[in-house]
C-alpha positions, 0 to 999 in steps of 0.5 A: 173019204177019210181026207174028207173026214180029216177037212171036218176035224181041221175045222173044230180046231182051226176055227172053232168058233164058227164050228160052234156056232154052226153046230148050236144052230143045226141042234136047235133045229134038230130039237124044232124039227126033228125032236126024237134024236137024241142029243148025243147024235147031234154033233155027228149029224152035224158033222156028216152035213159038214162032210156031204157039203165036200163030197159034193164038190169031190162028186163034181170032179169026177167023170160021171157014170151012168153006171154009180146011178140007181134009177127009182120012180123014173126010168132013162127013157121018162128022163129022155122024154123031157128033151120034149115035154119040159117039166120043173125038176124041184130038188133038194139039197140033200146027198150029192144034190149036184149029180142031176144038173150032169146028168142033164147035161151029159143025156142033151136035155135043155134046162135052165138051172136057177140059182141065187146071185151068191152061188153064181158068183161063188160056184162059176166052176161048176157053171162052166163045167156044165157049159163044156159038157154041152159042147158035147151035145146038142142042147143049151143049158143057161142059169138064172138068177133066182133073185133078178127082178125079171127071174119069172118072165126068163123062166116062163120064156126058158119053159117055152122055148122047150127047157126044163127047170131045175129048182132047189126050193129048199134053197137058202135063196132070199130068206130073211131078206126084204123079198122073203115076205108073207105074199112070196111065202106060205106056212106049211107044216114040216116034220114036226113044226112049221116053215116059210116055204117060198111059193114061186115054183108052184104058182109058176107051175100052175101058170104055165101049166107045167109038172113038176117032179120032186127029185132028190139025190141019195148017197149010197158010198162014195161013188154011188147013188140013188136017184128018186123021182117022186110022182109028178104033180099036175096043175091041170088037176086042179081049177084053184091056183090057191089050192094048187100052190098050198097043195104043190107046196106042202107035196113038195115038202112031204117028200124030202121030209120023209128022206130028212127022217131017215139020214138028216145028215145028209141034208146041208139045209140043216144048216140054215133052216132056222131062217125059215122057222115060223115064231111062235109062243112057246110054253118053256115050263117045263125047263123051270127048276128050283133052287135048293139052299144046299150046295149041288152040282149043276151042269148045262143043259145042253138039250135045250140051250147052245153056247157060242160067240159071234163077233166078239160077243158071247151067246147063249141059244135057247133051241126052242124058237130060237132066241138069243141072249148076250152074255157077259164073259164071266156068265159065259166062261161058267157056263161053258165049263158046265158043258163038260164038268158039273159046277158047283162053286162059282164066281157069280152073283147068287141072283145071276147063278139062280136065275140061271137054274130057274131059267133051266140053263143050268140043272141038277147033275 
């Protein structure tokens, strides 16, 4: 663990720009989504995603036991009914979320595993693992491109032919891409705001009339975990497919969201979950503040804002719907300093250097 934990430190000082950035990103998010933790945890959640990210590619490595695995809401004997009734298995990627695709594997349960085009590419180890685990069974295991334009007609083929799905619908798959639009995706709520949430796993449910069974993977240590199977959700319950879908969808977002409360750090969506955030109005009044014509020390308000560069550019992120702004070196440097030590003298215009206090950028120490 600790060699883990010395990865993490490595990159905030390796590549510092990009740490920034990622850890600006996952604070807003906090702030939207999760705005009861406290600021000051903010960096440490963010780092334990960072962690769990390489604990499960360390997970992955090791000979899985049966024994490391806590079964709950499903025993051996449901997950070996599925060699003969094949459900969708929607997980998440939250703990050692890889763990489900070997215990699949390793029990002979056929399944088909769909992922983006990105993860095939970069993740052609762990395909070829589970292949060579399935030299050891007799059952059949293949992966489908989540964004192939036929991706639909091979998962309903793969469900027919006696295969279950396994689906990470939190995944990062498509989103701010041309196929991420409003007929592919429903708002929901979520935590404490709103997402985008694709809708092709329920809607594929309720077609070909297959359960599906939320499923996410918690870490316990190093080596064990709980695996929780959520209630089935049945589309032969319900007689209105736009039901169903809002319903399945929503349902299937409840359930890690109640996971997502109680350790966030063990959920890697965190870092991309502002791709899916639903824009919207916001009343930011209550971060407007007034210039005194005494001198004052100000530092930068750090709860709802997040410094960072990209590209050679310097960047200011108001958390709140996540809006950017581009700054000039001089602005950034100011209030970079701001982080960690109050202000006072400055090199700036007083225009910019009160607007900058009015905006609440920048806030009486």
């Amino acid at each position: 663990m600790s060699y883990y934990k010395s990865q993490i430190d490595n990159i905030s000082k390796n590549n510092p720009d990009e740490y920034e950035r990622q850890h600006a990103i996952v604070s807003a998010s906090l702030v939207n989504y999760l705005p009861e933790v406290l600021t000051d945890d903010h960096e440490d959640i963010f780092k334990e995603i960072l962690l769990n990210q390489r604990l499960t590619y360390f997970d992955q490595s090791q000979e899985f036991k049966m024994s490391n695995i806590e079964f709950l809401g499903f025993s051996y004997d449901d997950l070996l009914c599925l060699k003969k009734y094949p459900q969708i298995i929607c997980t998440y990627h939250y703990g050692s979320y890889r763990l489900i695709n070997h215990l699949l594997a390793l029990t002979g349960i056929p399944f088909a595993l769909i992922v983006s085009s990105e993860v095939i590419k970069k993740q052609g180890d762990l395909i070829n693992t589970l292949h060579a685990k399935f030299k050891t069974t007799n059952s059949s295991f293949n992966v489908i491109d989540a964004e192939s334009r036929t991706s639909a007609i091979q998962m309903l083929r793969a469900l027919t032919s006696g295969k279950s799905l396994v689906v990470y619908i939190d995944g990062n798959t498509g989103a701010g891409d041309s196929t991420f639009e409003s007929n592919n995706c429903l708002e929901i709520p979520f935590l404490e705001n709103q997402i985008k949430a694709r809708k092709g796993v329920a809607t594929l449910s309720y077609i070909s009339k297959t359960p599906i069974i939320p499923f996410v993977c918690i870490r316990k240590s190093l080596q064990a975990h709980i695996f929780q199977f959520g209630a089935s959700i049945k589309p032969t319950d319900f007689s209105c497919k736009d039901y169903y879908v809002q319903f399945a969808t929503s349902k299937l977002f409840s359930f890690i969201g109640s996971y997502i409360v109680k350790n966030p750090g063990q959920w890697e969506s965190l870092l991309y979950l502002h791709k899916f955030f639903v824009s919207k109005q916001v009343d930011d009044s209550y971060m407007q503040g007034e210039v005194s014509s005494e001198k004052e020390e100000f530092k930068f308000n750090s709860r709802d804002f997040g410094l960072f560069t990209l590209n050679g550019k310097y960047v200011l992120l108001k958390k709140k719907n996540y809006i950017t702004y581009v700054l000039n070196y001089d602005v950034y440097e100011i209030l970079r300093r701001s982080q960690t030590n109050s202000i006072s003298d400055h090199n700036l215009k007083d225009t910019i250097f009160n607007k900058l206090i009015t905006s609440g950028v920048l806030i009486n120490e």
